[in-house]
C-alpha positions in Angstrom: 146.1 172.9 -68.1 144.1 174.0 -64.8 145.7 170.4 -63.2 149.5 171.5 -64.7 149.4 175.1 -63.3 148.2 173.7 -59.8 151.2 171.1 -60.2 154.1 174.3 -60.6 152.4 176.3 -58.3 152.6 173.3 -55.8 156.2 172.9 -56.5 156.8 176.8 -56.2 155.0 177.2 -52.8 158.2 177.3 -50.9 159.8 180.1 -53.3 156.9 182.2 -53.3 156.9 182.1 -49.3 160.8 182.8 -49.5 159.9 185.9 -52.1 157.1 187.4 -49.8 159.2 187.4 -46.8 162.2 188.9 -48.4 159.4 192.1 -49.6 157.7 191.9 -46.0 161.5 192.9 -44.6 162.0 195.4 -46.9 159.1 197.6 -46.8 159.6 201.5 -48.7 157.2 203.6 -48.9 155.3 205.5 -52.3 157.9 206.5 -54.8 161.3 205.5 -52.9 160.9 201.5 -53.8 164.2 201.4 -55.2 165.3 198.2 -53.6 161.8 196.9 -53.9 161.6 197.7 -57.7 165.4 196.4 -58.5 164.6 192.9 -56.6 161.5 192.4 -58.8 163.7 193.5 -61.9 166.2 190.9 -61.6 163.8 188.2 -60.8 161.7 188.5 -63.6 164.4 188.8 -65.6 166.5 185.4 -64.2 162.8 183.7 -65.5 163.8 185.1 -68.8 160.8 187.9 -68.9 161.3 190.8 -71.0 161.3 193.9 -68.2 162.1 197.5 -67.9 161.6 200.3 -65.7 158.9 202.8 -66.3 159.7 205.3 -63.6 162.0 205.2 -61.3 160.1 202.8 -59.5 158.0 201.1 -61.6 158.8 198.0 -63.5 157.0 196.4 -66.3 157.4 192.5 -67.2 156.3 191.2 -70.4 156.0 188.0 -71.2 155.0 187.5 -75.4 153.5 184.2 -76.1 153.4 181.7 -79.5 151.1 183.1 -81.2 149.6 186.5 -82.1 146.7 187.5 -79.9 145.2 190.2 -77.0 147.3 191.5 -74.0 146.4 190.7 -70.7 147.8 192.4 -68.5 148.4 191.9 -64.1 148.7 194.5 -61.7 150.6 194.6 -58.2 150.8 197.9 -56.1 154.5 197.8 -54.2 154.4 200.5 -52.1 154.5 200.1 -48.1 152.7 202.5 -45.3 154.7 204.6 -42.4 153.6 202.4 -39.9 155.5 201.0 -37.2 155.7 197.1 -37.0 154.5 195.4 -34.3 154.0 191.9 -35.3 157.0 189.9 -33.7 157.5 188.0 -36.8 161.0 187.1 -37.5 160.7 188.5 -40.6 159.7 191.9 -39.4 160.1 194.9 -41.6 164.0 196.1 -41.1 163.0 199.4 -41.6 162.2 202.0 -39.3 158.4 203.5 -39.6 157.6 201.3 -42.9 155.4 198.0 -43.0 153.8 196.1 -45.5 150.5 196.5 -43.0 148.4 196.7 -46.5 149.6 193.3 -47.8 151.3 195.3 -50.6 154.2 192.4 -50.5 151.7 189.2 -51.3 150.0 191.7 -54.0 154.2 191.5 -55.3 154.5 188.1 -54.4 151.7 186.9 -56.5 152.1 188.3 -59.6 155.6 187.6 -59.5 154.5 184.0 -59.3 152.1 184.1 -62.0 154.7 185.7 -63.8 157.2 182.7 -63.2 154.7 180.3 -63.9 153.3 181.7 -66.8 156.9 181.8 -68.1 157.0 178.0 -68.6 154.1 178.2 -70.8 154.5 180.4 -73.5 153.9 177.9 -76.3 150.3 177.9 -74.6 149.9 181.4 -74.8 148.5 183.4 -78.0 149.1 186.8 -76.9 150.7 189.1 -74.5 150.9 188.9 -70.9 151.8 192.8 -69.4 153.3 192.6 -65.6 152.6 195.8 -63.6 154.4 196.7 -60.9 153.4 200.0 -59.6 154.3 201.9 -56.9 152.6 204.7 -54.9 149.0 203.1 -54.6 149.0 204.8 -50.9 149.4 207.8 -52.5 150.0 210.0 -54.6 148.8 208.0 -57.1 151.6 205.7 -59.4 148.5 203.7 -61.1 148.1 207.6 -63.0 152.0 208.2 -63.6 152.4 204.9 -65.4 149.6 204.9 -67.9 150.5 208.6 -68.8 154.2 207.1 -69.5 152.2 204.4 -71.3 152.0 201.0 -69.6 148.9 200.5 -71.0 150.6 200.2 -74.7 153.2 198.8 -77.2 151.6 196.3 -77.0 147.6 198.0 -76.2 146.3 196.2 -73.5 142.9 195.0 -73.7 142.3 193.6 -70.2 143.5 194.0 -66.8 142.9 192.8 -63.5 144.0 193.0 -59.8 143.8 192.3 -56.6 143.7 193.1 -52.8 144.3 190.5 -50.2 141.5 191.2 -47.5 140.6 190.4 -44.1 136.9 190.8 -44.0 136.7 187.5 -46.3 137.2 184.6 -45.0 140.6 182.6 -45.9 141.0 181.9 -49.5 137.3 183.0 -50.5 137.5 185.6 -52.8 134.8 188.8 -53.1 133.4 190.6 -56.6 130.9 192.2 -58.2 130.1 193.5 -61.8 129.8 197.3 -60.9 131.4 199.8 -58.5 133.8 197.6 -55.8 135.6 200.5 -54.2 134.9 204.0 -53.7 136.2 207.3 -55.5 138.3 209.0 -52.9 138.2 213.1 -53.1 139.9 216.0 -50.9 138.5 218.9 -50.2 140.2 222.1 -48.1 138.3 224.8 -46.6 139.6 228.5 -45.0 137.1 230.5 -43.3 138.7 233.5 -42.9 136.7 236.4 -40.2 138.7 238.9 -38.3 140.3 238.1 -34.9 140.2 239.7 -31.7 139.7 239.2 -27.7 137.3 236.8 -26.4 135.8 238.5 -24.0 134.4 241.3 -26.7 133.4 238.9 -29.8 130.8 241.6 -31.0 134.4 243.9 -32.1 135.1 240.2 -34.0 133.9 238.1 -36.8 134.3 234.6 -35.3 135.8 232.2 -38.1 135.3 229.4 -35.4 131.9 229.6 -34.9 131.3 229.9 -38.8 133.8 226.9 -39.5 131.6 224.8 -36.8 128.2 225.8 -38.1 130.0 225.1 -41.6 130.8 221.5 -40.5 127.0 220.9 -39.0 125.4 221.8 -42.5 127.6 220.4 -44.5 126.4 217.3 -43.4 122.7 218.3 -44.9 124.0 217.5 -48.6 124.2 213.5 -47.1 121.7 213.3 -44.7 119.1 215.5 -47.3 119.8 216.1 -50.4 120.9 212.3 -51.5 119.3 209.1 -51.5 119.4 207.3 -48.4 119.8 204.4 -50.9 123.2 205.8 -52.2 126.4 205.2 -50.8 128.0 208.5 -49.6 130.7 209.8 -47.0 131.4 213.0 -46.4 133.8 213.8 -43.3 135.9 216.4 -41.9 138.9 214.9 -40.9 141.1 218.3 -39.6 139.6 221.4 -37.6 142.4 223.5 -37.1 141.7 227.4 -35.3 142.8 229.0 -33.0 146.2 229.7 -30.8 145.3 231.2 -27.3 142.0 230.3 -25.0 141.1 233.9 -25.6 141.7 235.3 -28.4 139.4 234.7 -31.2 141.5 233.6 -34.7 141.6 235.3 -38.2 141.0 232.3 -39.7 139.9 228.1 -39.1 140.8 225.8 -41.4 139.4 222.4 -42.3 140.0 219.7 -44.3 138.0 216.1 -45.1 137.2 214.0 -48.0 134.2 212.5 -49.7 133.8 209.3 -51.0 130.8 207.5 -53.1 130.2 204.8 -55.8 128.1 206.7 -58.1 130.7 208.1 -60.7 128.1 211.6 -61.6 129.1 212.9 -57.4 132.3 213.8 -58.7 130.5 216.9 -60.6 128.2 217.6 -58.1 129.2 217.0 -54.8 132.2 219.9 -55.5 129.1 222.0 -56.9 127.1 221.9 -53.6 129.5 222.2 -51.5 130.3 225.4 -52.4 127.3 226.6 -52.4 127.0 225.5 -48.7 130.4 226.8 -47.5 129.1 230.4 -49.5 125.9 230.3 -48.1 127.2 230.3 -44.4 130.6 232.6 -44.7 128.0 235.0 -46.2 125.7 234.7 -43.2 128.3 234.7 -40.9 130.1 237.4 -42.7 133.2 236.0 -43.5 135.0 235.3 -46.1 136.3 231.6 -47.2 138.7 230.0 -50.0 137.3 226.5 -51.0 139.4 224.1 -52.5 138.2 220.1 -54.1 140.5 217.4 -55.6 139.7 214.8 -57.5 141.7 211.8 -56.3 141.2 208.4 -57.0 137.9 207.6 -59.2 135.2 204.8 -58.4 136.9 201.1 -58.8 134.3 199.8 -61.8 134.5 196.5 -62.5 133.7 195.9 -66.2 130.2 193.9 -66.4 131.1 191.4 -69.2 134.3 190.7 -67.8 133.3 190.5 -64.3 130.7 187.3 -65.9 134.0 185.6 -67.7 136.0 186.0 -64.4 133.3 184.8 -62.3 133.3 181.6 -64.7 137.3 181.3 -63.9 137.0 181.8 -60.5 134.6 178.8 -59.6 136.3 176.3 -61.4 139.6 177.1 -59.7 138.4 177.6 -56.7 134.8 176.2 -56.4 131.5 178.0 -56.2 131.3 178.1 -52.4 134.7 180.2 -52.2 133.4 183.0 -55.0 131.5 185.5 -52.8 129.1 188.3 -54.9 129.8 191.4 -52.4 126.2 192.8 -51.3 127.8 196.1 -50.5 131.5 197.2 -52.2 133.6 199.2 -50.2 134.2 203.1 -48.9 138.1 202.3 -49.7 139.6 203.6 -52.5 141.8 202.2 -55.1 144.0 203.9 -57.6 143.3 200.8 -59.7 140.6 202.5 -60.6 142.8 204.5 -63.3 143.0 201.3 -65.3 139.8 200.4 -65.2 138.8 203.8 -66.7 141.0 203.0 -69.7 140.6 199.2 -70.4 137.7 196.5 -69.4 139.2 194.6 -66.6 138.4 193.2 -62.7 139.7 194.3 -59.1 138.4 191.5 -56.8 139.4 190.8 -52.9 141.1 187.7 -51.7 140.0 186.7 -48.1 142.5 186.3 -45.2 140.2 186.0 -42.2 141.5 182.9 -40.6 140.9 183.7 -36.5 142.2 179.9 -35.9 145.2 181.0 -36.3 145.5 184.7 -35.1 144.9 186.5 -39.2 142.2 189.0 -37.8 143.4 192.0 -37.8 142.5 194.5 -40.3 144.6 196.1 -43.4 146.9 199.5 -42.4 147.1 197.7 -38.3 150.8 197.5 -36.8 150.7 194.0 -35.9 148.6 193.1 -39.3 149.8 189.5 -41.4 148.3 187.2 -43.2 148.5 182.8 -44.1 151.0 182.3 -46.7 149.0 180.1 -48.1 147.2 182.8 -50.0 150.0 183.1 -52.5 149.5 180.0 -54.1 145.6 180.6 -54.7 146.3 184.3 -55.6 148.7 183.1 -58.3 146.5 180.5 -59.8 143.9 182.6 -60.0 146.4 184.6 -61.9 146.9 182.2 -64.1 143.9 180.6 -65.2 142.5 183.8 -65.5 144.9 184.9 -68.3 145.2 181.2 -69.8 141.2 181.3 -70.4 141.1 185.0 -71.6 144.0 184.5 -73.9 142.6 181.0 -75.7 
């Protein structure tokens, strides 16, 4: 079967290019993929796959095979970024401020192709195979939205697994580990608020600048002291905003960062410590301060047992040379990460560093674009993967 697949892939290369390029000119951005979502409708459907909408933006491909059996199910993310293209390709993204600079259109491409493939092999199939195609990963979030208006059922999905095309890896070389691969990703806004007056008389003032800066300096302390130098943690303040006039001293600073770490338990209590720290200095300073944290996007956790089966899959479709175990997973964030909370499943990377040939840059860069010839190993991994899980 492994041999037949590679054959219709071979014989689909040229489409797949033709589909990628047609995304790649099209780019829209979280939640207004309307055109995007529609051309992915109507080609699923022309391979005869069951499909509907699950939002206004999200579409959902089934395709139901011979015999009963588990669902499977694929994931691509189909939202673009407001960047500005810059890659002179002549198929450059028609639309002003919006590029596929996160490969967000071979994530499409792929699972399209798997789905087209997959299509001509139903009698092989004893099971379900579930299509996602989501939009918003950028943000705010459409991996959440879908499973809440139930992509993950009729039929219950008991695996799922995605990808993200990725230029740290070299071409087609692919990246996983059993465990944490990506980040949680976490907001958190912060007003000191002190009382304003003239500069050159700060003792008739409460300086919220001053707090906010000594603010910024200790909140470092919860990294750099009360963690494990052998955990992976980020906190950083992103916006430091005070201040209208050279001298007058400001009512009020505010701030704004995010954290991000692997181990799942810093979601309870970084938030904890944190405000403890931002009290502990307002009250010193004496001012006052609203604190505010959101939980974004969880830790990406790669199921253990399934991360072993995929492994498996991997090497014999691609060889073990080409089936990197990551030392260190990444301070990204994923919204994939949803999914994995609800169903076993694996989110690996699929290399694109070819410097040969000018693929170097890295994902959300203007002039960002990646070898084509990515597709047809993203698809057949794809493939095999749900061929082996579904026998």
């Amino acid at each position: 079967m492994k041999s037949l697949i590679r054959k219709d892939i071979e014989e689909f290369k040229n489409q797949l290019i033709e589909i990628r390029r047609y995304f790649h000119q099209h780019p829209e951005l979280g939640l207004k993929e309307y055109k995007t979502s529609k051309k992915i409708y109507e080609l699923l459907k022309s391979w005869d796959v069951e499909v509907e909408y699950l939002s206004e933006t999200g579409v959902v491909g089934i395709i139901k095979g011979s015999n009963p059996g588990k669902t499977i199910a694929l994931r691509a993310d189909i939202d673009a970024l407001p960047i500005e293209e810059n890659t002179g390709l002549d198929f450059s993204s028609k639309h002003d401020h919006a590029m596929h600079a996160c490969g967000h259109d071979g994530h499409i491409t792929m699972c399209l192709g798997a789905a087209k493939i997959l299509s001509k092999h139903r009698e092989d199939i004893s099971g379900n195979v579930k299509f996602i195609f989501q939009p918003a990963e950028e943000g705010p979030g459409g991996a959440k939205m879908l499973i809440e208006k139930g992509v993950l059922k009729n039929p219950d999905v008991d695996a799922v697994v995605g990808l993200h095309i990725w230029p740290e890896l070299p071409l087609n070389s692919i990246g996983v580990t059993g465990g944490p691969i990506m980040a949680a990703a976490d907001r958190f806004d912060i007003e000191v608020i002190g009382k304003g007056g003239h500069g050159a008389i700060p003792e008739l003032s409460i300086d919220p600048i001053y707090a906010a800066s000594q603010l910024v300096n200790t909140l470092q302390s919860i990294v750099s002291r009360e963690s494990s130098p052998l955990e992976s943690i980020v906190l950083s303040n992103c916006m430091f905003h005070g201040g209208d006039a050279f001298n007058i001293i400001p009512n009020s600073v505010k701030i704004s960062g995010t954290t991000r770490y692997h181990n799942p338990s810093f979601s309870k209590t970084l938030p904890k410590r944190m405000d403890e720290v931002v009290k502990g200095v307002c009250n010193t300073l004496r001012c006052n301060y609203e604190f505010k944290y959101s939980h974004w996007y969880p830790v990406t956790l790669n199921d253990s047992d399934f991360y072993k089966f995929f492994k498996v899959v991997a090497e014999d479709v691609l060889g073990t040379d080409k089936v990197i175990e990551l030392k260190n997973p990444s301070m990204g964030a994923e919204d994939f990460s949803f999914y994995l909370e609800k169903v076993p499943g694996i989110y690996f990377f699929l290399g694109t560093r070819d410097e040969e040939n000018g693929f170097d840059k890295p994902i959300h860069h203007p002039e960002y674009n990646f070898s084509e010839d990515i597709l047809k190993t993203g698809v057949e991994l794809f493939c095999n993967t749900v061929l082996k899980y579904l026998s």
